[in-house]
C-alpha positions as CSV (number, residue, x, y, z in Angstrom):
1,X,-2.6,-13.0,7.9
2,X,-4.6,-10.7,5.2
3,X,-2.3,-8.7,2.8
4,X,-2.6,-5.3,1.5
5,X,-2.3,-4.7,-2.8
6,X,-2.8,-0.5,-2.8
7,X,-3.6,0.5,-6.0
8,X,-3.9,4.3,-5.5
9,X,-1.4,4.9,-7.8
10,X,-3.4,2.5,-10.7
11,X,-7.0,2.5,-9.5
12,X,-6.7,5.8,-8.0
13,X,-5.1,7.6,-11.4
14,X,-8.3,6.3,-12.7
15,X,-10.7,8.4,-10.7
16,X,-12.1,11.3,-13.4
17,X,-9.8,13.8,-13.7
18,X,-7.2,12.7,-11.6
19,X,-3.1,12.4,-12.6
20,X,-0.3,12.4,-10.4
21,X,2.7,13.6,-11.2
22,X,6.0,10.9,-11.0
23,X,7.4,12.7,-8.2
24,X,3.4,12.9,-6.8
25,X,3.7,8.8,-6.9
26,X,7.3,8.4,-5.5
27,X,6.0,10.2,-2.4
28,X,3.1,8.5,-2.0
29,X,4.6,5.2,-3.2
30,X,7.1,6.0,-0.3
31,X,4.2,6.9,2.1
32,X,2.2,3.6,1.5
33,X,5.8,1.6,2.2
34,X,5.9,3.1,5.3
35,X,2.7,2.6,6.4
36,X,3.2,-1.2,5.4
37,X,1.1,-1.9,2.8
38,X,1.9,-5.6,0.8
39,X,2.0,-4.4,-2.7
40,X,1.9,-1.5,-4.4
41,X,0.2,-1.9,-7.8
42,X,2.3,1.1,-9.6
43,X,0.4,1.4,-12.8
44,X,-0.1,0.3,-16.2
45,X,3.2,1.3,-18.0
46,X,2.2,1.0,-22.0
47,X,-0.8,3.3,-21.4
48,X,1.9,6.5,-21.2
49,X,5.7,7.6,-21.0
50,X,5.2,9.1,-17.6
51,X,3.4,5.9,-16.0
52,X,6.8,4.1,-17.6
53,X,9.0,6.3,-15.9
54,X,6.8,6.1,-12.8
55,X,6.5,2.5,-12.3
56,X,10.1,1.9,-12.9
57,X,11.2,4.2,-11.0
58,X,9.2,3.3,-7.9
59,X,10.2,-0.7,-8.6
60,X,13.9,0.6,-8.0
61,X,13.2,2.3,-4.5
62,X,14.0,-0.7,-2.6
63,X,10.8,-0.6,-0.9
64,X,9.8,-3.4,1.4
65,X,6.6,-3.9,-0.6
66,X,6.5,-5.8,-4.2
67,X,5.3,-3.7,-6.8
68,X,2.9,-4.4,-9.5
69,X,2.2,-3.6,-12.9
70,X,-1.4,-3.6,-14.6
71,X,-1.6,-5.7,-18.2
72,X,-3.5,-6.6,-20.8
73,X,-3.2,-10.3,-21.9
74,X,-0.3,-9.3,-24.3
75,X,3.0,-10.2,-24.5
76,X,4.0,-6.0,-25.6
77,X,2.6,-5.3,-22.1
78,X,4.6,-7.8,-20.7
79,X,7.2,-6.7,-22.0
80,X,7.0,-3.5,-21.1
81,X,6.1,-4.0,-17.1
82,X,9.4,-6.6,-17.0
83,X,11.5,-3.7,-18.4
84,X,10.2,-1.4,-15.6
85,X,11.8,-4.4,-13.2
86,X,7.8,-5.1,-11.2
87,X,8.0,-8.0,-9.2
88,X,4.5,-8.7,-10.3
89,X,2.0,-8.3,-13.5
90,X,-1.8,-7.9,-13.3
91,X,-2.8,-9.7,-16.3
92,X,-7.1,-9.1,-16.8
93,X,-9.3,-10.5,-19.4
94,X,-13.1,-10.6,-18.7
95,X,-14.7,-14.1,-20.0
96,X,-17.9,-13.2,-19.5
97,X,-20.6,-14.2,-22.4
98,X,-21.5,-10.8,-22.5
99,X,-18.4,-9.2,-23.5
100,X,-16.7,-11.9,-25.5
101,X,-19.8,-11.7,-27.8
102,X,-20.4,-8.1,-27.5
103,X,-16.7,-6.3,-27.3
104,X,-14.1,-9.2,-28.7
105,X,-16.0,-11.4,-30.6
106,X,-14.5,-13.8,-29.4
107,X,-15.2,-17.6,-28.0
108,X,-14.3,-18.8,-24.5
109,X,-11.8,-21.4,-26.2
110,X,-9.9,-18.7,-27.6
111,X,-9.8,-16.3,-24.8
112,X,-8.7,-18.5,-22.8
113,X,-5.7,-19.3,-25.2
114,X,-4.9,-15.5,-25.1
115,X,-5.3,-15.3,-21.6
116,X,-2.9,-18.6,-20.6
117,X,0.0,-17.6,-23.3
118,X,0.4,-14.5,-21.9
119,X,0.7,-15.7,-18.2
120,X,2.6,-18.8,-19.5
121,X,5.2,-15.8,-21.6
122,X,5.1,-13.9,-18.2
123,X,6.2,-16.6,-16.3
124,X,9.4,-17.2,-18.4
125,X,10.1,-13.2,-18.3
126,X,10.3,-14.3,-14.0
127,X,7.3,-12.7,-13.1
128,X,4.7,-13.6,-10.8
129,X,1.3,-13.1,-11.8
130,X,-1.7,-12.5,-10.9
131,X,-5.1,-13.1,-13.4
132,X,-8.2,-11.0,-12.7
133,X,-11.7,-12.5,-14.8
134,X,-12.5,-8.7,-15.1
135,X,-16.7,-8.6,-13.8
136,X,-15.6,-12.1,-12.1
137,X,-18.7,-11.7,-10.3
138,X,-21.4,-11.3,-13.0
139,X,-18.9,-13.9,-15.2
140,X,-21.1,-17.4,-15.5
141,X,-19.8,-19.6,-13.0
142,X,-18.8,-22.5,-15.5
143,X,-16.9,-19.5,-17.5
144,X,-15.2,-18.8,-14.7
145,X,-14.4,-22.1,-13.1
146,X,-12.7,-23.2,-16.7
147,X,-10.9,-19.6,-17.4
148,X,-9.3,-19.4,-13.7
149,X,-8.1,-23.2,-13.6
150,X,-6.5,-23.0,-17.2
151,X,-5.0,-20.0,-15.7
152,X,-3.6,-21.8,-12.8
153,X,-2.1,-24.8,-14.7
154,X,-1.0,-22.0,-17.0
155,X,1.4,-20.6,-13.6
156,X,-0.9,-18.1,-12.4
157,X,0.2,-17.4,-8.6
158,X,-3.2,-15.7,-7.4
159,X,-6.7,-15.3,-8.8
160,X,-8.5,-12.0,-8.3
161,X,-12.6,-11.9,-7.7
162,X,-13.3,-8.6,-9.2
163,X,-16.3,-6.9,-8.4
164,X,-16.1,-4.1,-11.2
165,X,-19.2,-2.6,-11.1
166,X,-19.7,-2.2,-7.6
167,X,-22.9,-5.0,-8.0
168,X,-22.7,-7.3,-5.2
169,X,-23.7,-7.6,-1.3
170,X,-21.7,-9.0,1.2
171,X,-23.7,-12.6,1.6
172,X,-23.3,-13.4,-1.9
173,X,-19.5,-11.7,-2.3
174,X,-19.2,-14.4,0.8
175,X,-20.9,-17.0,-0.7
176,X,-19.1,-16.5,-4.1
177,X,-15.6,-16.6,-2.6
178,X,-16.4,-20.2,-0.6
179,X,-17.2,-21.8,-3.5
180,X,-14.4,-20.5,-5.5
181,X,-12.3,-21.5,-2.6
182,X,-13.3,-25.0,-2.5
183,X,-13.1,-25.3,-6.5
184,X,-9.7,-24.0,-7.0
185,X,-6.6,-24.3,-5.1
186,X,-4.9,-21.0,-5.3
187,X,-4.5,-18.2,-3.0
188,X,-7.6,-15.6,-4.0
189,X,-7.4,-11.9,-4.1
190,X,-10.9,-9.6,-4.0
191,X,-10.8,-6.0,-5.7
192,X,-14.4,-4.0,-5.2
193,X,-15.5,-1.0,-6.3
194,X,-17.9,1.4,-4.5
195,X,-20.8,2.1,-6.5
196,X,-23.8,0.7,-4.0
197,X,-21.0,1.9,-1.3
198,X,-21.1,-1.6,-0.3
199,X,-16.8,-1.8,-1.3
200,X,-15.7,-2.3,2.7
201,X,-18.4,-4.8,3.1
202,X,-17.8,-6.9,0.5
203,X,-14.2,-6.8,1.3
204,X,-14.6,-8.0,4.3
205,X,-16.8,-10.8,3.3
206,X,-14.5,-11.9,1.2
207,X,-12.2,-12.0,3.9
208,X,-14.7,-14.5,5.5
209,X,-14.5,-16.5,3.4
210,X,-10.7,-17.2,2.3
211,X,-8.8,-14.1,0.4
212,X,-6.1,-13.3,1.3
213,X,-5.3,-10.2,-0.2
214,X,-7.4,-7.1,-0.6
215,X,-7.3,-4.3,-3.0
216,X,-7.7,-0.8,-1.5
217,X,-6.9,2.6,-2.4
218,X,-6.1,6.1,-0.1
219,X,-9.6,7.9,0.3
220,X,-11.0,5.2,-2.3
221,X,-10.3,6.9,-5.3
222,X,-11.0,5.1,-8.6
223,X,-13.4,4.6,-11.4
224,X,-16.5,6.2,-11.1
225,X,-16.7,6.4,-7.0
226,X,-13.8,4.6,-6.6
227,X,-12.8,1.2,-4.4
228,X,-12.3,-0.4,-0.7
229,X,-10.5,2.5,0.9
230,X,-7.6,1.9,3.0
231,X,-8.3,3.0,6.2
232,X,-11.8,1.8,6.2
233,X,-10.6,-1.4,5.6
234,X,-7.2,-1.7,7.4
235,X,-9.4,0.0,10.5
236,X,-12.1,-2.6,10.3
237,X,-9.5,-5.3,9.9
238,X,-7.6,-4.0,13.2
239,X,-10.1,-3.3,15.5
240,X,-13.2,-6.4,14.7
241,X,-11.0,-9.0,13.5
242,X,-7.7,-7.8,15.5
243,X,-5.3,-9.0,12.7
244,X,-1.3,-8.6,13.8
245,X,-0.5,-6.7,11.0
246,X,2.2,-4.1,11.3
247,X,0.6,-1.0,10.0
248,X,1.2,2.4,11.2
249,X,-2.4,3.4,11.8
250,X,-1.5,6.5,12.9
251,X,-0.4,7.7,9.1
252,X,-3.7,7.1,8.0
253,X,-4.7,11.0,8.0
254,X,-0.9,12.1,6.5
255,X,-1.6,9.3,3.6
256,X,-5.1,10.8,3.0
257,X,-4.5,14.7,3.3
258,X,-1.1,13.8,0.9
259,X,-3.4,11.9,-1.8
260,X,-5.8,14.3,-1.0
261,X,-3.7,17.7,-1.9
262,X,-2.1,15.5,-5.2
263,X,-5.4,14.7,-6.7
264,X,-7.6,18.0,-5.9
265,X,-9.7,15.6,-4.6
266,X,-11.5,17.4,-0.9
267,X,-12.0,15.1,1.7
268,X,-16.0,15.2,2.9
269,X,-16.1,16.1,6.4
270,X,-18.2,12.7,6.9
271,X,-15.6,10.4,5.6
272,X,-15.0,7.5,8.2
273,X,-11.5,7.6,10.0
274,X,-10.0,10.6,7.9
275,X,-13.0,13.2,7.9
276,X,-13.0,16.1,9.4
277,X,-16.4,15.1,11.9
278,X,-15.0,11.4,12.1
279,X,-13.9,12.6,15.9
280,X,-16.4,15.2,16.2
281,X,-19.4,14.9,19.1
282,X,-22.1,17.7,19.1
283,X,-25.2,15.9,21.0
284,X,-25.2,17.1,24.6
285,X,-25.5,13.6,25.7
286,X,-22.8,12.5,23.7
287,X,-20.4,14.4,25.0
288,X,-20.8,14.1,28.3
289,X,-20.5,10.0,28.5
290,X,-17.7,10.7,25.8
291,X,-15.9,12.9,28.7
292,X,-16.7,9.9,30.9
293,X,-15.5,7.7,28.5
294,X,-14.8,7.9,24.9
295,X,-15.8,4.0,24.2
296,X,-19.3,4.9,25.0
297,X,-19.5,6.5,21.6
298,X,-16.0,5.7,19.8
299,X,-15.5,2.3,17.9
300,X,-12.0,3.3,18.1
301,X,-10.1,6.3,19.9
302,X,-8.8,8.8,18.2
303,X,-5.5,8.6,19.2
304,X,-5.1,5.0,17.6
305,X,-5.3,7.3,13.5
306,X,-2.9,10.1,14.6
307,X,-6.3,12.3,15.3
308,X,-7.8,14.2,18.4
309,X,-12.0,14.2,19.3
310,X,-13.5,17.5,19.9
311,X,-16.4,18.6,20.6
312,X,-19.3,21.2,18.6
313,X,-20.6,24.1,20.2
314,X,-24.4,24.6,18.7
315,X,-27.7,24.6,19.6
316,X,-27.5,21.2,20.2
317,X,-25.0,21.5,23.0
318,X,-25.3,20.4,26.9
319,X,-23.8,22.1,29.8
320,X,-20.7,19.7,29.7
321,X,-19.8,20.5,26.0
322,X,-20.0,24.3,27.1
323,X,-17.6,23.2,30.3
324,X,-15.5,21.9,28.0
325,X,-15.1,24.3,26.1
326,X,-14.4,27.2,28.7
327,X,-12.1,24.8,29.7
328,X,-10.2,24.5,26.2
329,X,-10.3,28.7,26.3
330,X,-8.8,29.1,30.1
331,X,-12.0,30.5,30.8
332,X,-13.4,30.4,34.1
333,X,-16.1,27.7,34.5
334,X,-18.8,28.8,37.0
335,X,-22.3,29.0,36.4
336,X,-22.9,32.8,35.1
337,X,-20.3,31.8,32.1
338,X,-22.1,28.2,31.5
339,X,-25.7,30.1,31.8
340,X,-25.1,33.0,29.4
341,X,-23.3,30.9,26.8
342,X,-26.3,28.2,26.9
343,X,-28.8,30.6,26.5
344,X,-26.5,32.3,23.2
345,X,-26.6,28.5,21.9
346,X,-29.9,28.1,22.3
347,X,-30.9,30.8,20.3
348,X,-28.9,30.5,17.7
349,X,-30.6,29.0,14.5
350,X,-28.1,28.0,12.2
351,X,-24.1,27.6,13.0
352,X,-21.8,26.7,15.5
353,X,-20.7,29.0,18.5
354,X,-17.1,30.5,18.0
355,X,-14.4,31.2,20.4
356,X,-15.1,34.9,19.5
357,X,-18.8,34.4,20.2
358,X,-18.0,33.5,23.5
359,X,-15.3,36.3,24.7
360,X,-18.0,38.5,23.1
361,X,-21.1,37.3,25.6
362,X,-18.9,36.7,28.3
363,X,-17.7,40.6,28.2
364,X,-21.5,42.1,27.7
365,X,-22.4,42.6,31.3
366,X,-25.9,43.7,30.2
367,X,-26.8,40.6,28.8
368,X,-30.5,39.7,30.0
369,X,-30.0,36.5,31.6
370,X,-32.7,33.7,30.7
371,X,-34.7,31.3,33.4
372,X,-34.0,27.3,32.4
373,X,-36.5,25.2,32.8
């Protein structure tokens, strides 16, 4: 059984020039509890006084999920996240040769210290934690191996495979995960962000191979362009790998349109599941084997998301999207209506037909009617 962390309040809060509001959180905070996420990482609570409040306030909803607070490898953040009564802390240090030269000057001996007092310090406070090697995918493999067992004999309860800078593809994310698998004996998380927009895929690769628990956020949001997004991935989980879970699929477009109105962020018409065209058929053949079956072109139906398939009315339209529509209008549907309409489609460059189009031709008697080849 795969489990959920959302970090839309975290993650998501990150995504340039995006804040929510603590009553913002509650209600999505509330939302995501509903919809049955696992965990709900709540936020870093040292970085500001309204995080604080919003991350303890959330902890003390009596939500079914566990909540989680982000830290750096310091006992003052630590502190804070207990006093905001989390059920879990997010400790990350990167190890990486790279950044422990470059940014901490620092050696891998002594990060590793840092990083295994403070999970050691959260561990007596009664938390659980979990340790992310931040860039755990570009971190040198023998780096890693020795940061993520000290961390382990050090109490760590899960290990998180970050992929911060959106940088790998789904063979090597699987591959990477295997190993790590076989080499430590802990239960593995995997956190992805979206820059190649390869985050769903290496998600699920990572599922593949052994984690079990994914990082996700509503519509993606997050640094830069953001991480694996919930519905892409809770979708892809349900309908190819038909895991039991109980989600509430059908909140998926409430939870998006919510986050959505909070954040100012649109939603583009093309996003999968939640989109505006994600149910939307325009290609005359489409819609007609849709009308005789929506599978034909439908991975999953609409009705499974809380959403309803429609159809365009363009110049790429076929006499059945046209019936359709007259049908959707209580217009009559005989040939002289399909005819006239057709050849109005047709003709029209740019834009979709609208229902006002249609009373309009349909009342014009003198309308010059065309021969079809």
């Amino acid at each position: 059984m795969v489990e959920i962390l959302d970090s839309t309040l975290r993650e998501g809060e990150q995504t340039p020039g995006v804040t929510f509001s603590v009553d913002e959180k509650l209600t999505i905070a509330s939302l995501l509890d509903e919809f049955g996420v696992d965990v709900i990482e709540a936020g870093h609570p040292r970085v500001s006084k309204d995080i604080f409040r919003g991350v303890k306030e959330i902890s003390n909803q009596g939500y079914k999920a566990e909540i989680l607070a982000h830290c750096r490898a310091m006992k003052e953040d630590i502190d804070v996240a207990r006093s905001c009564d989390v059920d879990w802390v997010g400790i990350f240090f990167c190890v990486s040769n790279r950044r422990l030269e470059q940014q901490f000057r620092s050696k891998l001996d002594e990060a590793i210290n840092l990083i295994t007092d403070a999970i050691e310090y959260a561990k007596d406070q009664g938390l659980q934690v979990r340790y992310t090697p931040e860039d755990t995918v570009r971190t040198e493999y023998t780096s890693l191996i020795k940061v993520s067992k000290a961390a382990i004999e050090a109490g760590a309860d899960r290990i998180s495979i970050a992929d911060t800078v959106g940088a790998m593809i789904p063979i090597k994310m699987y591959d990477l995960v295997k190993k790590l698998k076989s080499d430590l004996k802990v239960k593995l998380n995997v956190h992805c962000h979206n820059d190649l927009g390869l985050a769903t895929a290496n998600s699920l690769a990572a599922y593949d191979a052994g984690v079990t628990m994914i990082d996700v956020s509503v519509n993606g949001m997050g640094e830069r362009v953001g991480i694996t997004s919930l519905s892409e991935l809770c979708l892809a989980l349900y309908c190819i790998y038909e895991t039991k879970n109980n989600w509430k699929l059908g909140m998926l477009p409430e939870l998006s349109q919510k986050v959505s109105e909070f954040s100012g962020m649109n939603i583009s018409p093309n996003t999968p599941i939640v989109g505006k065209n994600a149910f939307l058929h325009n290609a005359g053949l489409h819609v007609a084997a849709v009308i005789n079956n929506p599978k034909h072109y439908e991975a999953f139906p609409a009705e499974l998301v809380g959403r309803k398939r429609n159809f365009v009315l363009d110049k790429m339209a076929g006499i059945q999207t046209i019936k359709q529509k007259l049908e959707q209008m209580e217009i009559a549907v005989c040939d002289d209506n399909v005819t006239k309409i057709m050849h109005h489609a047709k003709s029209k460059e740019k834009g979709n037909v609208s229902d006002s189009e249609i009373i309009g031709i349909l009342n014009n008697s003198e309308i010059q009617m065309p021969v079809f080849q």
